[in-house]
PDB file of N, CA, C, O and CB in Angstrom:
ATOM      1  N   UNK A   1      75.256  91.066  94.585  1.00  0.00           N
ATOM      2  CA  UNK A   1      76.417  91.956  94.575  1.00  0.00           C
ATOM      3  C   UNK A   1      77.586  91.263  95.279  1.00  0.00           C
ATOM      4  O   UNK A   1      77.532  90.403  96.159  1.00  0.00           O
ATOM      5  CB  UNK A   1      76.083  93.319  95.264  1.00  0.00           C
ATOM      6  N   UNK A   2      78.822  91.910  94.612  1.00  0.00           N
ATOM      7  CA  UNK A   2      80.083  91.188  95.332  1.00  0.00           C
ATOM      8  C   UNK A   2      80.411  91.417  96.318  1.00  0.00           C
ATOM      9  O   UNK A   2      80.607  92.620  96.145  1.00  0.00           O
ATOM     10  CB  UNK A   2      81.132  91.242  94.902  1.00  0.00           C
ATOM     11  N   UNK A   3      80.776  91.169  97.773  1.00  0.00           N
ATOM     12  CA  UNK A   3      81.623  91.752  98.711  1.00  0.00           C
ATOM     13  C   UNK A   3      83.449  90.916  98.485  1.00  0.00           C
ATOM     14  O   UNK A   3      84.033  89.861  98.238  1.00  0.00           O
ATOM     15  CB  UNK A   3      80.736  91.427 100.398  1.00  0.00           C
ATOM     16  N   UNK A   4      83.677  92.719  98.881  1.00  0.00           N
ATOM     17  CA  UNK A   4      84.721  92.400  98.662  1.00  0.00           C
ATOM     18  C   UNK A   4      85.954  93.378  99.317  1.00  0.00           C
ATOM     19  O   UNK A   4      85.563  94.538  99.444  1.00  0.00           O
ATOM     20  CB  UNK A   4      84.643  92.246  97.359  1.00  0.00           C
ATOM     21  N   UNK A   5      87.113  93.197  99.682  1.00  0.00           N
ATOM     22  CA  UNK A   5      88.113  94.105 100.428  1.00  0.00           C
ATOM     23  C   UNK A   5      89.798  94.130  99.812  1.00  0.00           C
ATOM     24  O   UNK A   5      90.383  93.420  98.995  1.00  0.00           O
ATOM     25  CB  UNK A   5      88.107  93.515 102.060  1.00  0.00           C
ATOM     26  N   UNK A   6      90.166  95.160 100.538  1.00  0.00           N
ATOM     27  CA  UNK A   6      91.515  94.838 100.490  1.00  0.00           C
ATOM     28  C   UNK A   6      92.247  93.460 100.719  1.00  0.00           C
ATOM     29  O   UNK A   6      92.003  92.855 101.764  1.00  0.00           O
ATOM     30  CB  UNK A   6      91.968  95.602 101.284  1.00  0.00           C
ATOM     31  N   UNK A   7      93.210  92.881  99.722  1.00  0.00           N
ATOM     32  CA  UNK A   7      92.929  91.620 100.460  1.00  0.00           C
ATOM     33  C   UNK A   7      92.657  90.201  99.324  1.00  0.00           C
ATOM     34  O   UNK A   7      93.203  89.130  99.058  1.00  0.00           O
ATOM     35  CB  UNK A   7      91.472  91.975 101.460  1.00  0.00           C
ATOM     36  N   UNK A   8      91.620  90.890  98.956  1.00  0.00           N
ATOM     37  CA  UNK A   8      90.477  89.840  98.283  1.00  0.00           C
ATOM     38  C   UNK A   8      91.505  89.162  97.351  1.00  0.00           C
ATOM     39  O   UNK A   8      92.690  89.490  97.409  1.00  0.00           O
ATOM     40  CB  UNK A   8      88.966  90.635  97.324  1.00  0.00           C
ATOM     41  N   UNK A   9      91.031  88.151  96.430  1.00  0.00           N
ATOM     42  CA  UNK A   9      91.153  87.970  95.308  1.00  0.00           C
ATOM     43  C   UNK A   9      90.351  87.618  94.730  1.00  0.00           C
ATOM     44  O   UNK A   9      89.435  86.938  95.194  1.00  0.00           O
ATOM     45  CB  UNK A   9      91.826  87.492  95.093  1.00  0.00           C
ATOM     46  N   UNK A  10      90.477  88.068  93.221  1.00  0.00           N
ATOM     47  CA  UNK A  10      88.979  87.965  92.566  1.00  0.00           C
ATOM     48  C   UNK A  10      89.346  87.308  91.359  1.00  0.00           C
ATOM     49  O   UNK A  10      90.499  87.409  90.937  1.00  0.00           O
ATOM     50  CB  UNK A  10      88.107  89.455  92.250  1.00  0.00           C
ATOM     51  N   UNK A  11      88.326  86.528  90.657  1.00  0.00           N
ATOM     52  CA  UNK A  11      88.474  85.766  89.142  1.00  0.00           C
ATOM     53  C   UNK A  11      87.449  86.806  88.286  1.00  0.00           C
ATOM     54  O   UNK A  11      86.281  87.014  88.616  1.00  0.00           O
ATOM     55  CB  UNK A  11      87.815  83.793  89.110  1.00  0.00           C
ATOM     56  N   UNK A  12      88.096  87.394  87.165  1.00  0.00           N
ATOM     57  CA  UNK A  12      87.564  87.915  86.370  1.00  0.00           C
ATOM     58  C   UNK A  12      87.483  86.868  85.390  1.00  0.00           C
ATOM     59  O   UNK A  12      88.004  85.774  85.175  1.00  0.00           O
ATOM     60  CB  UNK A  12      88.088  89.043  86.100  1.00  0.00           C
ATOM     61  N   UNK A  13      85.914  88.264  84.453  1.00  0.00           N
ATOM     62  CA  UNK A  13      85.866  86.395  83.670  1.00  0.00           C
ATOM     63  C   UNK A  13      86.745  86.415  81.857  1.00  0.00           C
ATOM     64  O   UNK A  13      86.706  85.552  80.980  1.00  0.00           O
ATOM     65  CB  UNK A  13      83.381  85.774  83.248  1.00  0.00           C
ATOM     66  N   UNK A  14      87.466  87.788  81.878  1.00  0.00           N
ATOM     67  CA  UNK A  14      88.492  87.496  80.720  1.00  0.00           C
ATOM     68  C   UNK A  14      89.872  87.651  81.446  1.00  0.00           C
ATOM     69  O   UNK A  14      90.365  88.312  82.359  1.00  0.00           O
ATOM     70  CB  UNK A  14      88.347  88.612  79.343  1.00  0.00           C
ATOM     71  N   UNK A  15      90.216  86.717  80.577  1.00  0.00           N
ATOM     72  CA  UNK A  15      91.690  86.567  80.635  1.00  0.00           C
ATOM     73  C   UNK A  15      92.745  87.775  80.393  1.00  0.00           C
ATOM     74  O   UNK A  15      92.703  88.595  79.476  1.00  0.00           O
ATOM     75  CB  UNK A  15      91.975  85.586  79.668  1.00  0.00           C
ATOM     76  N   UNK A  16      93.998  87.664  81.757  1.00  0.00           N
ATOM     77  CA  UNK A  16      94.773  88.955  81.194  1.00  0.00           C
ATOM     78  C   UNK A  16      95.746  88.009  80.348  1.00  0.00           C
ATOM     79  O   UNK A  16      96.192  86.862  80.346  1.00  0.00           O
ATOM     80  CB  UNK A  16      95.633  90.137  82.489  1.00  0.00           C
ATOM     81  N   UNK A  17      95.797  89.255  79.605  1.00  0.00           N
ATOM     82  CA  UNK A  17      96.827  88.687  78.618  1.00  0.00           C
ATOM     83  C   UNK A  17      98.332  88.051  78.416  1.00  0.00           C
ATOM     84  O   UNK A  17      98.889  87.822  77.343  1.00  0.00           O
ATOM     85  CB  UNK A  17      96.897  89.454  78.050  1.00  0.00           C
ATOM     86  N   UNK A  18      98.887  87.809  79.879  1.00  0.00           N
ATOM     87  CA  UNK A  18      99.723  86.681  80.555  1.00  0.00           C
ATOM     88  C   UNK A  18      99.205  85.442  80.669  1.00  0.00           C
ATOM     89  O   UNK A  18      99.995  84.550  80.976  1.00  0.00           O
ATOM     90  CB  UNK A  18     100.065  86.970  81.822  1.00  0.00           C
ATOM     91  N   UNK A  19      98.150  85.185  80.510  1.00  0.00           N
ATOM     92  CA  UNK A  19      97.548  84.410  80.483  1.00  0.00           C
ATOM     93  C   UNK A  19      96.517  83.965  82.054  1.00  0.00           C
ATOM     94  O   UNK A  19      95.984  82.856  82.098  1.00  0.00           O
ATOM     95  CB  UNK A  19      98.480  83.643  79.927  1.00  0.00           C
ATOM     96  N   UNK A  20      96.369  84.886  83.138  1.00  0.00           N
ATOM     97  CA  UNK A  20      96.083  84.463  84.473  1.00  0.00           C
ATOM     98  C   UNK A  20      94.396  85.379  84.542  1.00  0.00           C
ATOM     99  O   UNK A  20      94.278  86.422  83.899  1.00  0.00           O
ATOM    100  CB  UNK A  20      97.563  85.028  85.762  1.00  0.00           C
ATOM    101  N   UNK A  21      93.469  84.950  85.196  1.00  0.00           N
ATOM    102  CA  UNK A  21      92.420  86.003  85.842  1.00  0.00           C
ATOM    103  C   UNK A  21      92.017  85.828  87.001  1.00  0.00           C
ATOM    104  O   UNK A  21      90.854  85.729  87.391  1.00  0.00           O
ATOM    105  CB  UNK A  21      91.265  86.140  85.227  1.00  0.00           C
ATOM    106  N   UNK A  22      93.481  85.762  87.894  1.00  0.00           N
ATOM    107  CA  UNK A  22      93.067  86.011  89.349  1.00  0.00           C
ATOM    108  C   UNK A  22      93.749  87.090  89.625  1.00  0.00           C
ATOM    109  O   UNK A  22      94.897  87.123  89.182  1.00  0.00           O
ATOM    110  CB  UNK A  22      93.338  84.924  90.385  1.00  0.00           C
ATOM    111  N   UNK A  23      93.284  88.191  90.373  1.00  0.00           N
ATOM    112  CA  UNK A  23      93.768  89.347  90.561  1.00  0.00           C
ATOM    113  C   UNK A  23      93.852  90.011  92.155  1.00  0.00           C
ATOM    114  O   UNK A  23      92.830  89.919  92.834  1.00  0.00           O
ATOM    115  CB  UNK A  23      92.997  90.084  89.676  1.00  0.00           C
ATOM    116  N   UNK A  24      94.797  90.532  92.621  1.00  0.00           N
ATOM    117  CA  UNK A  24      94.505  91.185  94.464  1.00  0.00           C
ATOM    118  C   UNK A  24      94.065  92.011  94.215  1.00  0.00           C
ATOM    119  O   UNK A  24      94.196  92.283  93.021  1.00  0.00           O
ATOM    120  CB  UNK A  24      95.558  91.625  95.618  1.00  0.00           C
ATOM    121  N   UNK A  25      93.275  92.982  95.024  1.00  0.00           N
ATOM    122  CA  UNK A  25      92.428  93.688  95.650  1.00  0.00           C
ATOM    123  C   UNK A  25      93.623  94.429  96.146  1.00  0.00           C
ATOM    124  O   UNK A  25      94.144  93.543  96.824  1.00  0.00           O
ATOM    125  CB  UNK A  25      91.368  93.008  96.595  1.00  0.00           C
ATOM    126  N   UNK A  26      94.677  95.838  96.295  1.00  0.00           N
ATOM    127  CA  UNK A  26      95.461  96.567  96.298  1.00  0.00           C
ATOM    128  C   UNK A  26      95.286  98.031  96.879  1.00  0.00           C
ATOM    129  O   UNK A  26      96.037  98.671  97.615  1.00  0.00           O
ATOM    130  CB  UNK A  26      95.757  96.454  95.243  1.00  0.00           C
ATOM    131  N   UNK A  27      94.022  98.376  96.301  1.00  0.00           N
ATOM    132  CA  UNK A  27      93.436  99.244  97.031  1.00  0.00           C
ATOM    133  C   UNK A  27      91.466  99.528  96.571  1.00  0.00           C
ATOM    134  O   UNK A  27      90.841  99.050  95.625  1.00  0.00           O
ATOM    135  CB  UNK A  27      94.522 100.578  96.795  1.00  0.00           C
ATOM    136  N   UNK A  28      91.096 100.242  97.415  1.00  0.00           N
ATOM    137  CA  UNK A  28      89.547 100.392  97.259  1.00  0.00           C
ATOM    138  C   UNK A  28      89.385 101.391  97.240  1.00  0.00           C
ATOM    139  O   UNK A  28      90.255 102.031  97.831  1.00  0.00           O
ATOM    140  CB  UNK A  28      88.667  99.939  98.068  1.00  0.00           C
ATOM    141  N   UNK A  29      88.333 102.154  96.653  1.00  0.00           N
ATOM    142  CA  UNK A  29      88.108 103.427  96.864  1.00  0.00           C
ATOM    143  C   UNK A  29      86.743 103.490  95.653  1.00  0.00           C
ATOM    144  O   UNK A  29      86.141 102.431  95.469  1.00  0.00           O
ATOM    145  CB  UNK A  29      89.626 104.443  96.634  1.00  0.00           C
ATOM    146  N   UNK A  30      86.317 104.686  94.896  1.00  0.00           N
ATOM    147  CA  UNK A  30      86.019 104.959  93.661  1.00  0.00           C
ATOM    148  C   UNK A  30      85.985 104.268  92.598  1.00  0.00           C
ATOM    149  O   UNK A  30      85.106 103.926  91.807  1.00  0.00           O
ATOM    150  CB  UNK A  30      86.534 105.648  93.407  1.00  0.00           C
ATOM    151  N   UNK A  31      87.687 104.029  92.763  1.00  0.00           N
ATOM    152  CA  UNK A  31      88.468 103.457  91.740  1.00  0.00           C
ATOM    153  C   UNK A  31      88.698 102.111  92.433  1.00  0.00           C
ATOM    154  O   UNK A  31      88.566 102.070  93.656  1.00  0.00           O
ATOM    155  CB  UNK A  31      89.820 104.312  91.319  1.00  0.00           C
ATOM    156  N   UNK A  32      89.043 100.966  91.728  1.00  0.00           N
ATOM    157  CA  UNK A  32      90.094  99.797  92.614  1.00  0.00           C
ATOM    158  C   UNK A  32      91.375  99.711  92.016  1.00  0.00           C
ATOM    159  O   UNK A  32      91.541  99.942  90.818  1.00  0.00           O
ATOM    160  CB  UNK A  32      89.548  98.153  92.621  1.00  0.00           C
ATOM    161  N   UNK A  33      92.087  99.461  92.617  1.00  0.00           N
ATOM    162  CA  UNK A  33      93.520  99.094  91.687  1.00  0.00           C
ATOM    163  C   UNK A  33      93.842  97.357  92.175  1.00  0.00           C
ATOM    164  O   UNK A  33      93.802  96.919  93.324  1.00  0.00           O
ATOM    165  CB  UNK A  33      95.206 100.405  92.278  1.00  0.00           C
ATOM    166  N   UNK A  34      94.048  96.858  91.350  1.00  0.00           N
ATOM    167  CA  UNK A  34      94.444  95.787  91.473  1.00  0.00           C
ATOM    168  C   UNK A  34      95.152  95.096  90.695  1.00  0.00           C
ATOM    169  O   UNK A  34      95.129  95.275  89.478  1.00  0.00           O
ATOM    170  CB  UNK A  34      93.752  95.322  91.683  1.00  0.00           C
ATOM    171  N   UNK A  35      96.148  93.882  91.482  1.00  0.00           N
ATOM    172  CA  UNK A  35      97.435  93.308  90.808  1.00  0.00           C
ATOM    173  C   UNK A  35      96.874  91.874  90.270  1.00  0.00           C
ATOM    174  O   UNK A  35      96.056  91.143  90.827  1.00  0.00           O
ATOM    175  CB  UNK A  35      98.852  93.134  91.980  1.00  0.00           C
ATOM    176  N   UNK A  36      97.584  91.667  88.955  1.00  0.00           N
ATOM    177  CA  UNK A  36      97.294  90.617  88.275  1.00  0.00           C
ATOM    178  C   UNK A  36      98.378  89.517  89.401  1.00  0.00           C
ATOM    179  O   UNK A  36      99.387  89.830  90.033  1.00  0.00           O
ATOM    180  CB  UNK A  36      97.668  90.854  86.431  1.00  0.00           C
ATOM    181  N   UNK A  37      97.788  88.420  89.317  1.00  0.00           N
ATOM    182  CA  UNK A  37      98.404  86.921  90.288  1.00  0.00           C
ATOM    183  C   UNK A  37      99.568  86.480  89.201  1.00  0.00           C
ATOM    184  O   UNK A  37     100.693  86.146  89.572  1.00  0.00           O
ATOM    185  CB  UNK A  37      96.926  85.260  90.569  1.00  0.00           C
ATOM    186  N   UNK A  38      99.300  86.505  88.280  1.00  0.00           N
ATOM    187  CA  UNK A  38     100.528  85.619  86.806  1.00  0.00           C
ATOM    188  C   UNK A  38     101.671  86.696  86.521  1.00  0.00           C
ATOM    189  O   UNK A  38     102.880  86.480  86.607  1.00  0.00           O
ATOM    190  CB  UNK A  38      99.535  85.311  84.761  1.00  0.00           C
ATOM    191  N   UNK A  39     101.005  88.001  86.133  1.00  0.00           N
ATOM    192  CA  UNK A  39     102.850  88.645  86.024  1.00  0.00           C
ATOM    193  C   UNK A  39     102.594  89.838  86.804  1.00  0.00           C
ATOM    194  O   UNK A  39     102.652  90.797  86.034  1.00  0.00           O
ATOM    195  CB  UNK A  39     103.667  89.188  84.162  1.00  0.00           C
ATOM    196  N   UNK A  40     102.332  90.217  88.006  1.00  0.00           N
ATOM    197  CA  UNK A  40     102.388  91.692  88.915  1.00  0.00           C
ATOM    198  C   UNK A  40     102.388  92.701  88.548  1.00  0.00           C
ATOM    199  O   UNK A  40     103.009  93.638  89.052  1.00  0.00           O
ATOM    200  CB  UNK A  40     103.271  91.971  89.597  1.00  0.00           C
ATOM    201  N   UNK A  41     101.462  92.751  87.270  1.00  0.00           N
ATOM    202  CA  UNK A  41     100.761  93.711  86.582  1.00  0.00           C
ATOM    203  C   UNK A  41      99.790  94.466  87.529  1.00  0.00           C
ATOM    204  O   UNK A  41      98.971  93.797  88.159  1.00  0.00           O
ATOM    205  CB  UNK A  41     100.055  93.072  85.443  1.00  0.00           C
ATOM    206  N   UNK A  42      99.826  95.741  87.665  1.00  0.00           N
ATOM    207  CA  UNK A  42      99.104  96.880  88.529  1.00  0.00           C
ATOM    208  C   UNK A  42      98.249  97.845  87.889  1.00  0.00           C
ATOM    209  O   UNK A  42      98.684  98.973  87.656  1.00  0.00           O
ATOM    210  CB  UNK A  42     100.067  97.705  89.205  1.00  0.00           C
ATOM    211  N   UNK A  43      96.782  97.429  87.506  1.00  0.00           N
ATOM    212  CA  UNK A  43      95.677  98.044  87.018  1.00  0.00           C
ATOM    213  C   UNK A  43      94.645  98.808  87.598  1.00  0.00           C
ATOM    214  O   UNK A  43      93.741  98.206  88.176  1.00  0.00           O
ATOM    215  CB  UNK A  43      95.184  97.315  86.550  1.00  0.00           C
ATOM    216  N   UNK A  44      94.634 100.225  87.525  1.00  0.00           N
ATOM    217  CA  UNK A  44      93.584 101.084  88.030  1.00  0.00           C
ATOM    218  C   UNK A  44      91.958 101.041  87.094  1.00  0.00           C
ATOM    219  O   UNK A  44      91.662 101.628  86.053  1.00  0.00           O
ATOM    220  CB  UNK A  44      94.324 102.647  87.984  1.00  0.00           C
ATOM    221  N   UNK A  45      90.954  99.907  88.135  1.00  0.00           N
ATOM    222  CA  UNK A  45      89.958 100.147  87.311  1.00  0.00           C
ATOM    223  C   UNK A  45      88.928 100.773  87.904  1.00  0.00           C
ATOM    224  O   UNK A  45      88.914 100.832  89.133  1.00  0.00           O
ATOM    225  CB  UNK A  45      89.566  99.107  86.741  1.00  0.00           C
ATOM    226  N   UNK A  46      87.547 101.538  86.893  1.00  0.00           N
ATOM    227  CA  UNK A  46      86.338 102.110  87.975  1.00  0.00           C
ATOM    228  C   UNK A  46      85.472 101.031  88.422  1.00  0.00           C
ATOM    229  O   UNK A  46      85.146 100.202  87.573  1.00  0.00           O
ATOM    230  CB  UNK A  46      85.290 103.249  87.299  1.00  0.00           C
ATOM    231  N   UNK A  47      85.033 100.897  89.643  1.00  0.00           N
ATOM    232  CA  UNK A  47      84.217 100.092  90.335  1.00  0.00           C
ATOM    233  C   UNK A  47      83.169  99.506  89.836  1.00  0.00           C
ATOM    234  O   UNK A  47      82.867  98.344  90.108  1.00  0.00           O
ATOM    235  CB  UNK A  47      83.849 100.611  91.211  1.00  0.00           C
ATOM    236  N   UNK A  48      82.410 100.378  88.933  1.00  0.00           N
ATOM    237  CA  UNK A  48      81.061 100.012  88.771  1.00  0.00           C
ATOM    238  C   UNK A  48      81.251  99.283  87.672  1.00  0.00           C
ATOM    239  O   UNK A  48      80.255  98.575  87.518  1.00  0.00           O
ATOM    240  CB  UNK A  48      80.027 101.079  88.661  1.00  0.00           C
ATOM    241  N   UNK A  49      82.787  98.939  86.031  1.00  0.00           N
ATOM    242  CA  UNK A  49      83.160  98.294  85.628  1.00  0.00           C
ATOM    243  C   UNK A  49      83.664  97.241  86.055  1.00  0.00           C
ATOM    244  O   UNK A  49      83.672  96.270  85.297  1.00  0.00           O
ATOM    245  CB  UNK A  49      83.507  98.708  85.208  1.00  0.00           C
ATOM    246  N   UNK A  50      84.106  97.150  87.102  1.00  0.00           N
ATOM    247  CA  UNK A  50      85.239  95.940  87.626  1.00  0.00           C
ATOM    248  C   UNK A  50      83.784  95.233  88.331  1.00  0.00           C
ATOM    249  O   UNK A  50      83.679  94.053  87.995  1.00  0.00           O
ATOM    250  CB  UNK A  50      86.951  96.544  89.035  1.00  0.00           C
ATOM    251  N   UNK A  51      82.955  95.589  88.993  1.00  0.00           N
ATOM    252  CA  UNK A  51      81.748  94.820  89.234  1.00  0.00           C
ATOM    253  C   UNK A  51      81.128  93.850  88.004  1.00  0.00           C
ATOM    254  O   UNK A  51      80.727  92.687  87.976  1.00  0.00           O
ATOM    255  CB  UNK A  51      80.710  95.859  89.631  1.00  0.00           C
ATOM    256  N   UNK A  52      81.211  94.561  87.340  1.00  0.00           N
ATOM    257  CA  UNK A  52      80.303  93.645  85.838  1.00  0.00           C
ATOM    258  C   UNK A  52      81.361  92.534  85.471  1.00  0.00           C
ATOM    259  O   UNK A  52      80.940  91.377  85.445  1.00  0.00           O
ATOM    260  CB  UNK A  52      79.992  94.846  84.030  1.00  0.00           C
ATOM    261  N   UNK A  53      82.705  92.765  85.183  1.00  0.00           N
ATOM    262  CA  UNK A  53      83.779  91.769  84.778  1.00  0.00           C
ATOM    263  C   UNK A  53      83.792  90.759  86.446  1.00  0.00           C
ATOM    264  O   UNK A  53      84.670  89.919  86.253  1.00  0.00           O
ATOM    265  CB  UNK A  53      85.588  92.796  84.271  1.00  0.00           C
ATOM    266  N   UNK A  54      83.479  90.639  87.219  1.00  0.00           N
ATOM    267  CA  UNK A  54      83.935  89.952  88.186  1.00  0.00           C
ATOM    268  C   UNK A  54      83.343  88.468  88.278  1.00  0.00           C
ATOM    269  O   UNK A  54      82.113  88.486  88.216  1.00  0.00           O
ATOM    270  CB  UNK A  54      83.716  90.723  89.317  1.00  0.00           C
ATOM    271  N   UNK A  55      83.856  87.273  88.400  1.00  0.00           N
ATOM    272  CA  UNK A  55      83.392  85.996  88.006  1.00  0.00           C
ATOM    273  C   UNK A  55      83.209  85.424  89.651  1.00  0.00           C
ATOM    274  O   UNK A  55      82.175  84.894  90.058  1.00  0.00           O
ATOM    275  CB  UNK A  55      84.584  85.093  86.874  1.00  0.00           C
ATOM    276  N   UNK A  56      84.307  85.630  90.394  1.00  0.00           N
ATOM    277  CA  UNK A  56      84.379  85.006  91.382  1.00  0.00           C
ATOM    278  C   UNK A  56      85.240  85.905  92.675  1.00  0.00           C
ATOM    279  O   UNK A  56      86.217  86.637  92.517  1.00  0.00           O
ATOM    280  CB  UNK A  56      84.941  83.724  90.894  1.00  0.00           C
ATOM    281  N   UNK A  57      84.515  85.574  93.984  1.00  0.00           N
ATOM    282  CA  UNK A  57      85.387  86.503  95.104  1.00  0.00           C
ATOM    283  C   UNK A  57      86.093  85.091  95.627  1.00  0.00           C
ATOM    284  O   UNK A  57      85.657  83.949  95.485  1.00  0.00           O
ATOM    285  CB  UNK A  57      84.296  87.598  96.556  1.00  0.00           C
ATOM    286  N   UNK A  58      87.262  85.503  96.245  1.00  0.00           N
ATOM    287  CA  UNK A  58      88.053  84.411  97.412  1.00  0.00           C
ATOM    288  C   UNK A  58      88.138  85.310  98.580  1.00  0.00           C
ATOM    289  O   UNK A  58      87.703  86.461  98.547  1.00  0.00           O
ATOM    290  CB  UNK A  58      89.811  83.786  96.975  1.00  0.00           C
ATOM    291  N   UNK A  59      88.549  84.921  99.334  1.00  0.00           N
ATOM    292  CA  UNK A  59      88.834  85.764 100.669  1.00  0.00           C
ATOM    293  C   UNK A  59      88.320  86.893 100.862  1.00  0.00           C
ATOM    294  O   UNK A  59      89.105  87.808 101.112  1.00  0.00           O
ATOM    295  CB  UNK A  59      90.057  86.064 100.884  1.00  0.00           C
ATOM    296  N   UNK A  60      86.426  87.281 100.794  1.00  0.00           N
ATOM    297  CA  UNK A  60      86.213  88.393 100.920  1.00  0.00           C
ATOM    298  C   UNK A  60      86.685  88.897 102.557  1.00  0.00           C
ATOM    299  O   UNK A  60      86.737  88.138 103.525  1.00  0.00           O
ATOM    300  CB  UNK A  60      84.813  88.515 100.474  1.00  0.00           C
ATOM    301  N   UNK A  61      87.005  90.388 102.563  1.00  0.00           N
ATOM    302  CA  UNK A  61      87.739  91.351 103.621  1.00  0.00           C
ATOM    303  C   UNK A  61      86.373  92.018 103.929  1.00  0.00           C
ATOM    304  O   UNK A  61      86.240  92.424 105.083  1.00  0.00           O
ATOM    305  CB  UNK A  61      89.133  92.510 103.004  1.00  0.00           C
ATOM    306  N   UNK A  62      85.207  92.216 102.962  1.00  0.00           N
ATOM    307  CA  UNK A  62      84.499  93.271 103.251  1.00  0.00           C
ATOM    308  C   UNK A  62      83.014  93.425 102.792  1.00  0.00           C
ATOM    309  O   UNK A  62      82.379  94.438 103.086  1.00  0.00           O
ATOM    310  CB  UNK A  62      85.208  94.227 102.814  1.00  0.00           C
TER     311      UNK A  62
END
């Protein structure tokens, strides 16, 4: 399992469609919201999805 925090940045393993899949960690909860690194795109996803897409943690917070 991932640890991971506010903070973080994470590599998902598809590409957003700016072309970038490193993303911040923005907020935690239920839900995560997090900002794309390439164009400051702000995505609310559910946890137990954003777990399965996740390739890589950097700077885990948590």
């Amino acid at each position: 399992m991932h640890k991971f925090g506010l903070g973080s940045t994470l590599t998902l393993r598809k590409m957003h469609p700016c072309g970038s899949n490193e993303w911040k960690v923005i907020r935690y909860g239920s839900d995560v919201k997090i900002q794309c690194l390439g164009c400051d795109r702000i995505v609310m996803i559910d946890r137990p999805t954003l777990l399965k897409r996740i390739k890589k943690v950097s700077n885990p917070e948590g």
